[in-house]
C-alpha positions as CSV (number, residue, x, y, z in Angstrom):
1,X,-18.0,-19.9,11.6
2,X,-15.2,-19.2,14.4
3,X,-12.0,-17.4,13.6
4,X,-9.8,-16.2,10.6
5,X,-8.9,-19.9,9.1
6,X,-12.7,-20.7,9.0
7,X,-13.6,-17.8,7.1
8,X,-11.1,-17.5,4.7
9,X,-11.8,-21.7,4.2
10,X,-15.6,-20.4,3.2
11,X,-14.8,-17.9,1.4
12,X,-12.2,-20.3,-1.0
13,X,-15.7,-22.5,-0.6
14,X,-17.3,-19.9,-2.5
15,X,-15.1,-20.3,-5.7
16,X,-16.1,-17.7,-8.0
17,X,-19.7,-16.3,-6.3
18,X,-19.8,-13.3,-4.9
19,X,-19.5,-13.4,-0.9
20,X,-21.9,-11.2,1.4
21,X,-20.9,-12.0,4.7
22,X,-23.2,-10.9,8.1
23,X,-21.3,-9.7,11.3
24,X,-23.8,-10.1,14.0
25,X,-24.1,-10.5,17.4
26,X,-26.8,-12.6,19.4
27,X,-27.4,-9.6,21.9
28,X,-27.7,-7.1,19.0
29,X,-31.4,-5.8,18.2
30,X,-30.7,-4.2,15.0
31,X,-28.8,-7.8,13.7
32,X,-31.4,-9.5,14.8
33,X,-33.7,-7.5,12.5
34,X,-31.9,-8.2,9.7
35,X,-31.2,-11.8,9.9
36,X,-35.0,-12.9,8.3
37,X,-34.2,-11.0,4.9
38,X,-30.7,-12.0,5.1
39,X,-31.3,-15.6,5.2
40,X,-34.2,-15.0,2.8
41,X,-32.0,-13.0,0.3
42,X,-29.5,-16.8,0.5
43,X,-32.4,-18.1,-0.9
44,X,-33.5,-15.9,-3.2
45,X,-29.7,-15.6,-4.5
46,X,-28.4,-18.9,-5.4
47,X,-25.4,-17.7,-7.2
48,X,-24.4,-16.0,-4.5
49,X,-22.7,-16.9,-1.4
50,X,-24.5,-15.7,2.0
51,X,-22.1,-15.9,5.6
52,X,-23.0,-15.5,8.7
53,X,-20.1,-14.7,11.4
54,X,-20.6,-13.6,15.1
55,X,-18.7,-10.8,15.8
56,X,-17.7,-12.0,19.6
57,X,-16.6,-15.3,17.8
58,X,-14.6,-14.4,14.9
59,X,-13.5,-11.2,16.8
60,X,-10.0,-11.3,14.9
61,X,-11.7,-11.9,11.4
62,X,-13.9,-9.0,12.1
63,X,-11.1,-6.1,13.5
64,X,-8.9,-7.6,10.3
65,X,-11.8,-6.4,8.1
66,X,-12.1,-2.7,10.5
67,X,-15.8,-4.1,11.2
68,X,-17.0,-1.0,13.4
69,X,-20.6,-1.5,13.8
70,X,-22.9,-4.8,13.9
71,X,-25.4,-6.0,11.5
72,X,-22.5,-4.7,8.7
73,X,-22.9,-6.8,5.6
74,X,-19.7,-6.7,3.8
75,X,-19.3,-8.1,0.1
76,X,-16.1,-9.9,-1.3
């Protein structure tokens, strides 16, 4: 997902589930860490929606949101 009019388009996707979204980045340790039980929790959770956005590629979507830190999961 790149950029503020991509995620809001995924989250409208979502309808009525409840979003977690993962801000990431590729040269993060810690995000990478995460991103096998995040991916298994999308499958785990079908009635949930699961995201994935790279902070360094949706850089405005995630200084909107005050994203401070990587690997932050943030729920909608």
């Amino acid at each position: 997902m790149v950029g503020k009019y991509a995620f809001q388009e995924a989250l409208n996707s979502a309808g009525e589930k409840l979003v977690v979204v993962d801000f990431s980045a590729m040269w993060c340790g810690p995000c990478k860490t995460i991103k096998p039980f995040f991916h298994s929790f999308s499958d785990k959770y079908s009635n949930m929606a699961f995201l994935e956005a790279d902070v360094d590629d949706c850089w405005d979507v995630a200084s909107e949101l005050e994203v401070k830190m990587h690997a932050n999961l943030p729920v909608f």
